[in-house]
Every structure is written in structure tokens, then in C-alpha cells.
C-alpha positions as CSV (number, residue, x, y, z in Angstrom):
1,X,-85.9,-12.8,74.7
2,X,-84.8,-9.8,73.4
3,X,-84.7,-5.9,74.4
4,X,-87.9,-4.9,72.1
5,X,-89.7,-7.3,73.7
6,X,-89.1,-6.3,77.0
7,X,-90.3,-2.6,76.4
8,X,-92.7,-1.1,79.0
9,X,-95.4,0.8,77.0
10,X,-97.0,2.1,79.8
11,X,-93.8,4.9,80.7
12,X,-93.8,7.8,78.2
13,X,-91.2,9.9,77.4
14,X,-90.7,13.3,78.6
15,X,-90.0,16.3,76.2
16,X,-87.5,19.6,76.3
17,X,-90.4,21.5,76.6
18,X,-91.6,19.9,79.7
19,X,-90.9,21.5,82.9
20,X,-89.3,20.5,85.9
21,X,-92.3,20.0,87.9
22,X,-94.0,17.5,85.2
23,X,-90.6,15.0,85.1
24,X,-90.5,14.8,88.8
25,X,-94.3,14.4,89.3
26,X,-94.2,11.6,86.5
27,X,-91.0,9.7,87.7
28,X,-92.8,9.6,91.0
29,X,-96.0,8.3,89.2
30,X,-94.0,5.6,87.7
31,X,-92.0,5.0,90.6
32,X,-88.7,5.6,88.6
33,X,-85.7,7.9,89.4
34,X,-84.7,8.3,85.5
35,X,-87.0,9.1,83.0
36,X,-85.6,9.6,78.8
37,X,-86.1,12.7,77.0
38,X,-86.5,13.4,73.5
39,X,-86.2,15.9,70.6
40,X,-88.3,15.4,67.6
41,X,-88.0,11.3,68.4
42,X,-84.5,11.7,68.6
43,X,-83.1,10.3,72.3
44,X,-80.7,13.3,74.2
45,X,-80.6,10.8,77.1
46,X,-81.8,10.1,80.8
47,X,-82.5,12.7,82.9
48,X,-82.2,11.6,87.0
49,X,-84.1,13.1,89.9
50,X,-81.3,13.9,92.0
51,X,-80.3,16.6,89.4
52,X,-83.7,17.9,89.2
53,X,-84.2,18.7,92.5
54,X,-81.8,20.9,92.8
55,X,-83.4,23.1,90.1
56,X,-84.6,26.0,91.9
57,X,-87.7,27.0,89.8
58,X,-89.8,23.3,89.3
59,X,-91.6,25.8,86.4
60,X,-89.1,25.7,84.0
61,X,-88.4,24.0,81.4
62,X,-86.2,21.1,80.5
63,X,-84.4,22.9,78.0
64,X,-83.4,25.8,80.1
65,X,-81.6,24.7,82.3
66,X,-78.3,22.9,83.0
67,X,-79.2,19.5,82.1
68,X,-76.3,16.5,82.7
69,X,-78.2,13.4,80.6
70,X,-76.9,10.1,80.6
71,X,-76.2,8.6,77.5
72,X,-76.6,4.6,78.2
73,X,-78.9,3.1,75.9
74,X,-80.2,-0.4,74.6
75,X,-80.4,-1.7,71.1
76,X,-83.5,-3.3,70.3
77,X,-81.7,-6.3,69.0
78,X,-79.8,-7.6,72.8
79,X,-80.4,-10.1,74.8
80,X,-82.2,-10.1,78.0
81,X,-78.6,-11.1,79.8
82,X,-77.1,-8.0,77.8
83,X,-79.8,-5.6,79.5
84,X,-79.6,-7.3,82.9
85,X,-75.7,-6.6,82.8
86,X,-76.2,-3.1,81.4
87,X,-78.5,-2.4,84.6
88,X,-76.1,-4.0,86.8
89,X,-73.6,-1.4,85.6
90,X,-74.9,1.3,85.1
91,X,-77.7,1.6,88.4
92,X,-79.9,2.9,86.3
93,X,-84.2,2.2,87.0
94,X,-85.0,2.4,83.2
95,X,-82.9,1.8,80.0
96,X,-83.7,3.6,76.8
97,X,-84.2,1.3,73.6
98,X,-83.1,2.2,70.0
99,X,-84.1,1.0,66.7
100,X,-81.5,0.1,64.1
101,X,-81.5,4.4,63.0
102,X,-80.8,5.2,66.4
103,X,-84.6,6.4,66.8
104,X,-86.1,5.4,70.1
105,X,-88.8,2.7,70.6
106,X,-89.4,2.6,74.8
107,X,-88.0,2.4,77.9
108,X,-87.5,-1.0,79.9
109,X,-87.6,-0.9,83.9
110,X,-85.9,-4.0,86.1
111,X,-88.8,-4.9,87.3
112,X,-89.9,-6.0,83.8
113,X,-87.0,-7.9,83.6
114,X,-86.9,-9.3,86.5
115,X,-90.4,-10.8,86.2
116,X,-89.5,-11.9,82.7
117,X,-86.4,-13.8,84.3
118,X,-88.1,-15.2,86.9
119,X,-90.1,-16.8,83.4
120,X,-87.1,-18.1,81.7
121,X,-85.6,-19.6,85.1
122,X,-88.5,-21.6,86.0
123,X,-89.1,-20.0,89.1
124,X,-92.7,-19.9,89.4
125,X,-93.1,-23.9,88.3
126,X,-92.9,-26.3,90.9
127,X,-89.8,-28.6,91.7
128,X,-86.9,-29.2,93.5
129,X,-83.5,-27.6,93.5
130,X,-80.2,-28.9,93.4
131,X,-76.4,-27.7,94.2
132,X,-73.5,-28.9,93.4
133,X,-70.0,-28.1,93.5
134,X,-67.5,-29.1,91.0
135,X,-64.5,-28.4,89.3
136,X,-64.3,-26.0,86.2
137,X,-63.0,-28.4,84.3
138,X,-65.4,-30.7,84.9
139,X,-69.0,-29.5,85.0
140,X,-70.6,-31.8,82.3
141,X,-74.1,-30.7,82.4
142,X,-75.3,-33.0,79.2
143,X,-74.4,-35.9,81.9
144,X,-75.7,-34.3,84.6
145,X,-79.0,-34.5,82.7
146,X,-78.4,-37.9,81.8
147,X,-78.4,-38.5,85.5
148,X,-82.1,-36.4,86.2
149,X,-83.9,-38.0,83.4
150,X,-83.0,-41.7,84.0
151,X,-85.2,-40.8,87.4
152,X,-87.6,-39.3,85.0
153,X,-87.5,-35.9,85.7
154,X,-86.4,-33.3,83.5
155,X,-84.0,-29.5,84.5
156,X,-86.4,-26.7,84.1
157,X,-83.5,-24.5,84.7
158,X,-79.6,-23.8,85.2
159,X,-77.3,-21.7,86.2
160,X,-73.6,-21.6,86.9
161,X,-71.9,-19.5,89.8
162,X,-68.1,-19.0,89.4
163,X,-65.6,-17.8,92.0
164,X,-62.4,-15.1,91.2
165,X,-59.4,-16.8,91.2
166,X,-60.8,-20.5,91.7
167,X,-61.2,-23.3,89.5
168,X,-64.5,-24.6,91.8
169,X,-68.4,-23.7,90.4
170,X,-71.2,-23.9,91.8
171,X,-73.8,-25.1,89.6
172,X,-78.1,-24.6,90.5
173,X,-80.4,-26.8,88.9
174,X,-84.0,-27.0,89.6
175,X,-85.4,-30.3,88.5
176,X,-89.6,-31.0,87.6
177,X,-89.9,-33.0,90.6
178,X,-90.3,-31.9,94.7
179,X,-89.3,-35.3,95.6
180,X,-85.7,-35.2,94.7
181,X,-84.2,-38.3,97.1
182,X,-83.9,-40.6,94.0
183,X,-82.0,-37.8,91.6
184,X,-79.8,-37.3,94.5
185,X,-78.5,-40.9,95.1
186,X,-78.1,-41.5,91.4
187,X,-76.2,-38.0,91.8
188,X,-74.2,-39.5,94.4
189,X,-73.9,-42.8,92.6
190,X,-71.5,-40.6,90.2
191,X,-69.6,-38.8,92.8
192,X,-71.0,-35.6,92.1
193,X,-70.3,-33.0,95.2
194,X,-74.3,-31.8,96.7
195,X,-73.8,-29.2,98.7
196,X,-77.3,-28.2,99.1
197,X,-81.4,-29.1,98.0
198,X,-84.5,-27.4,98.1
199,X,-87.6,-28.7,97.6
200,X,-91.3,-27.4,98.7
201,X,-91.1,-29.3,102.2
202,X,-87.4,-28.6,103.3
203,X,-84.0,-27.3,103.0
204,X,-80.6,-28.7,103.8
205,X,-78.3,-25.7,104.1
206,X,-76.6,-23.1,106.0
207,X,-77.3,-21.3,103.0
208,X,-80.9,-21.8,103.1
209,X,-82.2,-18.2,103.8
210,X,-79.6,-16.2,101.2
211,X,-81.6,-18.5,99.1
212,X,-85.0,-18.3,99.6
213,X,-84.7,-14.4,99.7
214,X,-83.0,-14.2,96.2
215,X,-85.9,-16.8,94.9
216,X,-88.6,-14.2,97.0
217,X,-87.1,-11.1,95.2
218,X,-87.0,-12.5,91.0
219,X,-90.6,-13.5,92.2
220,X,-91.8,-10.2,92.3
């Protein structure tokens, strides 16, 4: 999935032309605190709230006054990882998106992206989740999957989490299946390390509410 895809059509631009008043009132509209304008298509960058605030005539115009604009920007061509690590560094509510001539295409908001994560994880489809920790240097997930489908069940998705200065993961799978008791004695079977499950009837972690609030917030 890539940032052209992930465009919100429904958040227009703002022009030099357009006054104080009208990019406030419309970044309230949409619920954003950065907002992109343009000169003839061209993107001079993000404008933020907190700046405009401090205006003290809401009546004029963009272009006359002091303006600080943030630069960041998308190309349409990047992966839906690139944009989530472009938000995570930048704190920025919308990123701009630009064509191969620089010429700008949209604007994409978090919340798009996280709904269209929560597609590509697999959070909405029903099933169990597993996690396990293991060594870096030995995190084979091709036989970890070995393991899930000999108890015919499939991953729906993966993720890895790694630790600074540590050669232990820990690594998330959610599985097709809510009853998971098989997959984790086969698991077990091969001395892999379970240091918690989920499934839709009950948890076994201290862990357990960190969890379900992260899996409550990418459902949004």
C-alpha cells in the first residue's frame, strides 16, 4: 500500500490568499492542527494552528503575514511503513503528498492510516494471538508457520518487537483460529518461549491490558 493510495480526498488545500480566519475555521472542521498550502499547485508547506493564533488580525491573509511552513512531505511512490515512520517523527496530523514533478496530489491524516493498518494487520478478523520470545538469531518464522499450519491454521499477521542493546525479540502472531491450545503445545513441542496468548475468551498476561488498548486504538 502505497502513499497515493492512502490520500484523503475529502481535506482541501488552503491558498495564500486565504485568510487567517478561513485556515483555522477549516483545520477545526477537519479536526487537524496542520493544514498544506499552495501557490499555483505548487506546495510552500504546512501551515500549524499554534502559529496562527498568534496572528493578531484572523482577517488577513496568508500571504501577509509571517508565515513559518514546514516543509515535510510524502512522495506518492512510499510505503505505508515509510509514512507511518514519517508521522512518528515528525508529530505532524496530515502529511502532504507529491507526484514525481514535485506537484502535489493530497494530504494523508493518521487516522487513515491507521484504519488502513489495522487492514493489513488482520486486526478486525477473528483469531487468536500469540507471543513469543526468542533470540535474534533465531527467530525462524518460515518454521514457526510450519508449526501453525500442521494444526491447520494459517498467520493472518506478524510483527516483530526488538529491544536496544539486546539480542531477545519478541515476536506477535495472530493465528485464524480462537482456539489456540493445540498451536501452543505443538509450539511448546519445539521449545519455543510463549510468553503470552490472546484469544476472544481470555488472556494470559500481566501484559494483558497494554494490549488490548493498543489493539482498541489501530481499531479506530
Amino acid at each position: 500500500m502505497l502513499a497515493n493510495e492512502l490520500i484523503s480526498e475529502a481535506i482541501p488545500p488552503l491558498k495564500e490568499s486565504d485568510s487567517i480566519q478561513k485556515a483555522l475555521d477549516r483545520m477545526d472542521e477537519f479536526r487537524v492542527s496542520h493544514l498544506p498550502v499552495l501557490s499555483d499547485n505548487v506546495l510552500l508547506g504546512l501551515i500549524a494552528d499554534d502559529d496562527l493564533i498568534e496572528v493578531p488580525d484572523f482577517d488577513d491573509s496568508l500571504k501577509s503575514v509571517q508565515v513559518n511552513y514546514n516543509t515535510v512531505s510524502l512522495q506518492y511512490n512510499q510505503h505505508i511503513y515509510d509514512v507511518l515512520n514519517v508521522f512518528s517523527q515528525s508529530h505532524l496530523s496530515v502529511l502532504p503528498v507529491l507526484d514525481e514533478n514535485r506537484s502535489y496530489l493530497g494530504v494523508i491524516t493518521m487516522g487513515t492510516v491507521v484504519e488502513r493498518l489495522s487492514d493489513i494487520a488482520a486486526i478486525k478478523e477473528p483469531g487468536g494471538i500469540i507471543v513469543l520470545e526468542m533470540d535474534a538469531r533465531n527467530n525462524s518464522l518460515a518454521h514457526i508457520a510450519q508449526i501453525i499450519e500442521s494444526e491447520s491454521a494459517q498467520i493472518l499477521s506478524s510483527y516483530i518487537t526488538s529491544y536496544i542493546d539486546s539480542t531477545r525479540r519478541e515476536v506477535t502472531i495472530k493465528v485464524s483460529r480462537t482456539e489456540i491450545s493445540g498451536i501452543l503445545a505443538s509450539l511448546g513441542r519445539y521449545d519455543y518461549h510463549i510468553i503470552a496468548t490472546y484469544n476472544e475468551n481470555k488472556e494470559h498476561s500481566g501484559t494483558g491490558d497494554r494490549y488490548d488498548q493498543l489493539m482498541n486504538y489501530l481499531s479506530i
